[in-house]
Backbone as a chain_set.jsonl record, in Angstrom:
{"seq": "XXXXXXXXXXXXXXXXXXXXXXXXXXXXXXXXXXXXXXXXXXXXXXXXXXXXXXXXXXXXXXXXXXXXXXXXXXXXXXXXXXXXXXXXXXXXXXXXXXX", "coords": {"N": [[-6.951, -21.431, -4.298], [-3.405, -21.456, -3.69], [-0.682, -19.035, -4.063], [1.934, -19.818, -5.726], [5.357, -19.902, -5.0], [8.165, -18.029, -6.384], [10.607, -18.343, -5.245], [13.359, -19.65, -4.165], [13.899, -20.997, -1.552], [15.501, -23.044, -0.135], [17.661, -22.099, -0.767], [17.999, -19.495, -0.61], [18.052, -20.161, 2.383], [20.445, -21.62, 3.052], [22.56, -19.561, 2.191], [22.067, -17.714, 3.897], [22.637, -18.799, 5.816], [25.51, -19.516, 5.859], [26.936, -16.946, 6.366], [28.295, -14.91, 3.894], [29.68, -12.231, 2.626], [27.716, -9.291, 1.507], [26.952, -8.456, -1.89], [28.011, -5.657, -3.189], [27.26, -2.99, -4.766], [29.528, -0.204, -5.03], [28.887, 1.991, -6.745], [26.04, 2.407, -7.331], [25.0, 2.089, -4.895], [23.634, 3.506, -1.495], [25.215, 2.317, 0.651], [27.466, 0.647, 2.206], [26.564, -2.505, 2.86], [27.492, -4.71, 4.062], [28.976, -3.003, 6.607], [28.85, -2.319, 9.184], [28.249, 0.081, 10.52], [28.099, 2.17, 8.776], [25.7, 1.165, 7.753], [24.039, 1.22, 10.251], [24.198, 4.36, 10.187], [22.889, 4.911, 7.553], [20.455, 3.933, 8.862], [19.523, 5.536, 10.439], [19.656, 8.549, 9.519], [17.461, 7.635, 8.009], [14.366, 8.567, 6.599], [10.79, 7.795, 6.943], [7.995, 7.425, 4.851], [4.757, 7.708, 4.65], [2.416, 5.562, 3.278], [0.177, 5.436, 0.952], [-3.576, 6.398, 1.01], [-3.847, 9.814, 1.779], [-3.945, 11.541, 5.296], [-6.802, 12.748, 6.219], [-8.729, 15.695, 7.292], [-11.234, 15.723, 8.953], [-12.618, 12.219, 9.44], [-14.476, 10.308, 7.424], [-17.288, 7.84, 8.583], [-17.75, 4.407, 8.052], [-20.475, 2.824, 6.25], [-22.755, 0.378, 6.056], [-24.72, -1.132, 4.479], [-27.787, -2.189, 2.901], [-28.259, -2.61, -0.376], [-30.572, -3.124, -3.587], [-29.209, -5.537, -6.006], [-28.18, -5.118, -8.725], [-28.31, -2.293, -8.486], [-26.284, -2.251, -7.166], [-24.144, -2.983, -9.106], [-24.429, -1.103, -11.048], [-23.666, 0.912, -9.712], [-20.549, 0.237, -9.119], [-19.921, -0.064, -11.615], [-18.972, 2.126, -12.468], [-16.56, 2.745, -12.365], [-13.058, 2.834, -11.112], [-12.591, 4.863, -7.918], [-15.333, 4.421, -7.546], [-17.162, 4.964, -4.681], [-16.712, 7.107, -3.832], [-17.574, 8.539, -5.812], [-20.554, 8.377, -5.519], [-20.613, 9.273, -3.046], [-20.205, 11.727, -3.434], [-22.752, 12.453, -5.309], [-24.759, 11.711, -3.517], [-24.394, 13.873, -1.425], [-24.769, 16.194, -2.942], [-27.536, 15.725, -4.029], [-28.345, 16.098, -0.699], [-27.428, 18.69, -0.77], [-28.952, 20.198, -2.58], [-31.733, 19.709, -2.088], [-33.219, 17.302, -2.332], [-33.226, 15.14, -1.055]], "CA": [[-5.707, -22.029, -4.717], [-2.42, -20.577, -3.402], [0.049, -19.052, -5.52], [3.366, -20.65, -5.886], [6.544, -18.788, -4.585], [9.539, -18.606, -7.535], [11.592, -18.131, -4.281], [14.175, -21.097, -3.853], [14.224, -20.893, -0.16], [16.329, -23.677, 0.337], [19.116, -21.36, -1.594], [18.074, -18.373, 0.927], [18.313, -20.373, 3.835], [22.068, -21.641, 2.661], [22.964, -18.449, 1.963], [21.997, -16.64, 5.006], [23.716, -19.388, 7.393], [27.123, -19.444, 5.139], [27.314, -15.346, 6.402], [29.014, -14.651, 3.474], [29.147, -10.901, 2.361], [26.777, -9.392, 0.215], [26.861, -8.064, -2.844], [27.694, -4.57, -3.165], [28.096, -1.923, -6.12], [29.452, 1.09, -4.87], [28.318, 3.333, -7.737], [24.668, 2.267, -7.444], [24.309, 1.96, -3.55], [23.612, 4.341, -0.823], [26.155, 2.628, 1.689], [28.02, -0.576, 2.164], [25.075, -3.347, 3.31], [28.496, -5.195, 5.057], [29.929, -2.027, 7.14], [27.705, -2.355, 10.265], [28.532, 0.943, 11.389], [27.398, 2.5, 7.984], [24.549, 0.943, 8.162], [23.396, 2.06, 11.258], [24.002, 5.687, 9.671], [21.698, 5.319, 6.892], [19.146, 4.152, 9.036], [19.47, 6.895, 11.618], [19.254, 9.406, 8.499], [16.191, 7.625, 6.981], [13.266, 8.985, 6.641], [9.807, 6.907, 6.736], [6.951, 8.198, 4.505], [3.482, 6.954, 4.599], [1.922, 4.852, 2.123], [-1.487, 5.272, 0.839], [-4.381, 7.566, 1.194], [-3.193, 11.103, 3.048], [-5.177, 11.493, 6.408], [-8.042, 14.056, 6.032], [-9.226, 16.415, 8.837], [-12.239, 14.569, 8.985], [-12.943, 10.856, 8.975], [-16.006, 9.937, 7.149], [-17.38, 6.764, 8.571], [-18.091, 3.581, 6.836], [-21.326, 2.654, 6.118], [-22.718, -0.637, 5.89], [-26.333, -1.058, 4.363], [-28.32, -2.973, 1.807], [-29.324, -2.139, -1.605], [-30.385, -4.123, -4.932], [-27.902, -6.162, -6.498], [-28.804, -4.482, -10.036], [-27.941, -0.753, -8.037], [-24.568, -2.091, -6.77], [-23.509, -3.041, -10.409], [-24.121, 0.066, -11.803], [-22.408, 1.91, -9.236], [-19.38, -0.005, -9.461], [-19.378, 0.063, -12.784], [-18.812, 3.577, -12.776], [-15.464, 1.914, -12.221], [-12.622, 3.495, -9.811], [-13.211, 5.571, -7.562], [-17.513, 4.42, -7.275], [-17.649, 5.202, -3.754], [-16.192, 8.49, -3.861], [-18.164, 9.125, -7.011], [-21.868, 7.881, -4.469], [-20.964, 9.984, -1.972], [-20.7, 13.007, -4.271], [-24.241, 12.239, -5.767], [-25.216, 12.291, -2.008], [-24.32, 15.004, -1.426], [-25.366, 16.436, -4.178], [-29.047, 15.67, -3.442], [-28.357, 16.555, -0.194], [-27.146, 19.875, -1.077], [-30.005, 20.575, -3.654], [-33.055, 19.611, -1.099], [-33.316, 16.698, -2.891], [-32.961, 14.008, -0.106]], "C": [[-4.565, -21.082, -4.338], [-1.334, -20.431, -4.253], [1.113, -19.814, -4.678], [4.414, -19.644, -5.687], [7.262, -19.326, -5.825], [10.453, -18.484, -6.638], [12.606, -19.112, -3.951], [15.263, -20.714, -2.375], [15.081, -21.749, 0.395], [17.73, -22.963, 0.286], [19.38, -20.226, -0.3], [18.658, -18.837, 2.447], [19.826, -21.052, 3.748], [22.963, -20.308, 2.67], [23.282, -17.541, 3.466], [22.488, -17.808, 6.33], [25.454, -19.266, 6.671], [27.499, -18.009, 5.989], [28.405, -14.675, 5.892], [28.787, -13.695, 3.361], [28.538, -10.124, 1.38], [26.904, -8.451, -0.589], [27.005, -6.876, -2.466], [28.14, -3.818, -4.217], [28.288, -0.51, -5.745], [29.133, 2.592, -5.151], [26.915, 3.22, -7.705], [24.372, 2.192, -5.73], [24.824, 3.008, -3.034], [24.941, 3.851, 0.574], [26.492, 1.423, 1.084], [27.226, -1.588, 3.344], [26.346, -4.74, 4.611], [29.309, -4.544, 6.041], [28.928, -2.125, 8.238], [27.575, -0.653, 10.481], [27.495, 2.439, 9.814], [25.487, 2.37, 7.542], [23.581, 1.551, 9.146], [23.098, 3.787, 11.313], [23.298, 5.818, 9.084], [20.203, 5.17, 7.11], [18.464, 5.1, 10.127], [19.152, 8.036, 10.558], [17.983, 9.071, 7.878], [15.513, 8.147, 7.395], [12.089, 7.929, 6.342], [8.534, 7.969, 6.129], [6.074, 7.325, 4.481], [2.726, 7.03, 3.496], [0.462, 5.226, 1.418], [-2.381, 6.055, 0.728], [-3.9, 8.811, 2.154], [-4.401, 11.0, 3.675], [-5.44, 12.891, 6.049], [-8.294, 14.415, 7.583], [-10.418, 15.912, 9.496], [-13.038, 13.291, 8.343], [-14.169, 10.504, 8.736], [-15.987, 8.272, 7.218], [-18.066, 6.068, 7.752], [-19.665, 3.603, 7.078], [-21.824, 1.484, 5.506], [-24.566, -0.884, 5.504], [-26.772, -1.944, 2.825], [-28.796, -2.51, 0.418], [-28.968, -3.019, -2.916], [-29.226, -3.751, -5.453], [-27.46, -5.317, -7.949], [-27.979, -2.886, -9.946], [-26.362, -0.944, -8.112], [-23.903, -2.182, -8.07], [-23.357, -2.234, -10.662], [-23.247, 0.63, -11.125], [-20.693, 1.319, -9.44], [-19.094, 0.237, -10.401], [-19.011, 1.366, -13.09], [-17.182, 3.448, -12.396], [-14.601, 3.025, -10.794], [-12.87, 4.62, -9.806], [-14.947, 5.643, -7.087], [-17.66, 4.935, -6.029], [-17.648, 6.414, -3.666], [-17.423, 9.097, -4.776], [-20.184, 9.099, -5.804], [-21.656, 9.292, -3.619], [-21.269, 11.614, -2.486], [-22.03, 13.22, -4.813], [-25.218, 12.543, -4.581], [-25.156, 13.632, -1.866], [-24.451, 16.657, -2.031], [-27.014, 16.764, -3.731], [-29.422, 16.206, -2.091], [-28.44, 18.154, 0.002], [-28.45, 20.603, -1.978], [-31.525, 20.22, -3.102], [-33.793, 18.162, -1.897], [-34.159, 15.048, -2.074], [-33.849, 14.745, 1.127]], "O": [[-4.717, -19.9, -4.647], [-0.959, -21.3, -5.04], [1.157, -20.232, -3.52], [4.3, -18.548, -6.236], [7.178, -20.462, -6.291], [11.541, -18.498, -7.215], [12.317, -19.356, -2.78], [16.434, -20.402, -2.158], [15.557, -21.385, 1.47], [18.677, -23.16, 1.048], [20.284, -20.069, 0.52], [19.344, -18.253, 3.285], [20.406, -20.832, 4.81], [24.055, -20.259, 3.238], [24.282, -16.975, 3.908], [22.622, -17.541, 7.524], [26.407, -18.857, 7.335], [28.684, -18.054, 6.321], [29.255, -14.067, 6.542], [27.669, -13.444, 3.812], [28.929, -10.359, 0.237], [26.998, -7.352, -0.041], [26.349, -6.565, -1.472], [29.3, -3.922, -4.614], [27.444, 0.341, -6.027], [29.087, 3.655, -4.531], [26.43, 4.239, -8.197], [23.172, 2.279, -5.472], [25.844, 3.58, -3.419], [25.481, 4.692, 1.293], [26.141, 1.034, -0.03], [27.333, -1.38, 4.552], [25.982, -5.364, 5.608], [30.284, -5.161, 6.47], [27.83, -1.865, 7.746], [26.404, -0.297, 10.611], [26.596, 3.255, 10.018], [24.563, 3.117, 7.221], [22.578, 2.215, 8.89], [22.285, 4.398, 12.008], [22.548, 6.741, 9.403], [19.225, 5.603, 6.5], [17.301, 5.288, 10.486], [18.084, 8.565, 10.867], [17.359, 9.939, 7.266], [15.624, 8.449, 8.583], [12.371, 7.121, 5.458], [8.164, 8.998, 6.695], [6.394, 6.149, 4.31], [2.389, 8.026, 2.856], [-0.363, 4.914, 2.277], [-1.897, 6.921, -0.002], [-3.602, 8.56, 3.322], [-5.485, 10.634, 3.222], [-4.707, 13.825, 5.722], [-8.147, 13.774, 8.623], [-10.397, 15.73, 10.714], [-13.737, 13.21, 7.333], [-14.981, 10.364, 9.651], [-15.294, 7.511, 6.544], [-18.822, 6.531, 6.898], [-20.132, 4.298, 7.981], [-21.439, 1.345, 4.345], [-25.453, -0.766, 6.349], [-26.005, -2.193, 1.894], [-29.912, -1.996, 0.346], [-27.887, -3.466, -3.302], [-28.53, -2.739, -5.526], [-26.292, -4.948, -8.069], [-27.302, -2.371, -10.836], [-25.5, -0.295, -8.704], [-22.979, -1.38, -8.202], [-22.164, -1.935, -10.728], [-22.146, 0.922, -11.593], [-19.798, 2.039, -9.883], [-18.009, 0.806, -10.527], [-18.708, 1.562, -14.266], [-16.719, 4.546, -12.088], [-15.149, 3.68, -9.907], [-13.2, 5.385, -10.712], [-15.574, 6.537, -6.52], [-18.629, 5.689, -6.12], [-18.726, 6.934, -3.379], [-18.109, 10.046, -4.396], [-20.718, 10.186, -5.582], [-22.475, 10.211, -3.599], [-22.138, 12.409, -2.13], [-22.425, 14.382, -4.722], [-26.164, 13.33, -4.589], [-26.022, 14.402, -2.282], [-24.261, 17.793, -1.595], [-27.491, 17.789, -3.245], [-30.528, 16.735, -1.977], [-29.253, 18.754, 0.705], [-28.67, 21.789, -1.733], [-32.467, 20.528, -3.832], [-35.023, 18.143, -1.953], [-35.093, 14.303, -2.37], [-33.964, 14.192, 2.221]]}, "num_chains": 1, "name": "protein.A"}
């Protein structure tokens, strides 16, 4: 089932052909969003940071393999983080002559 937008796109798409000018509060914003020229300054000054997991020095590949349904529960249930938490156990056994 797909969600439902609260977006009233008909309003957007009025809006953005009118090219009226938009909203701005000078005490709360970084420039003026109608000054072209400003604009083009703050995005020459931005900076882009990356989202998400930091890249590691080495990429441990995935691994794709079978095991009872019963196993996978538990491990998940070891809630976030389970994979992380597996591979440590691995390694683990590994480490300890185990495996």
């Amino acid at each position: 089932m797909k969600k439902q937008s609260k977006t009233n796109w008909e309003r957007v798409k009025r809006e953005a052909t009118a090219d009226a000018p938009v909203a701005f509060d000078p005490e709360a914003e970084l420039y003026n969003p109608n000054d072209a020229e400003a604009v083009k300054a703050a995005w020459d000054e931005g900076e882009v940071t990356r989202r998400g997991r930091p890249p590691v020095a080495v990429k441990r590949p995935t691994l794709n393999m079978r095991i009872d349904a019963d196993v996978l529960a538990h491990l998940r249930g070891l809630g976030r983080g389970w994979q992380t938490k597996v591979n440590a156990l691995l390694r683990d056994a590994v480490n300890h002559g185990k495996l």
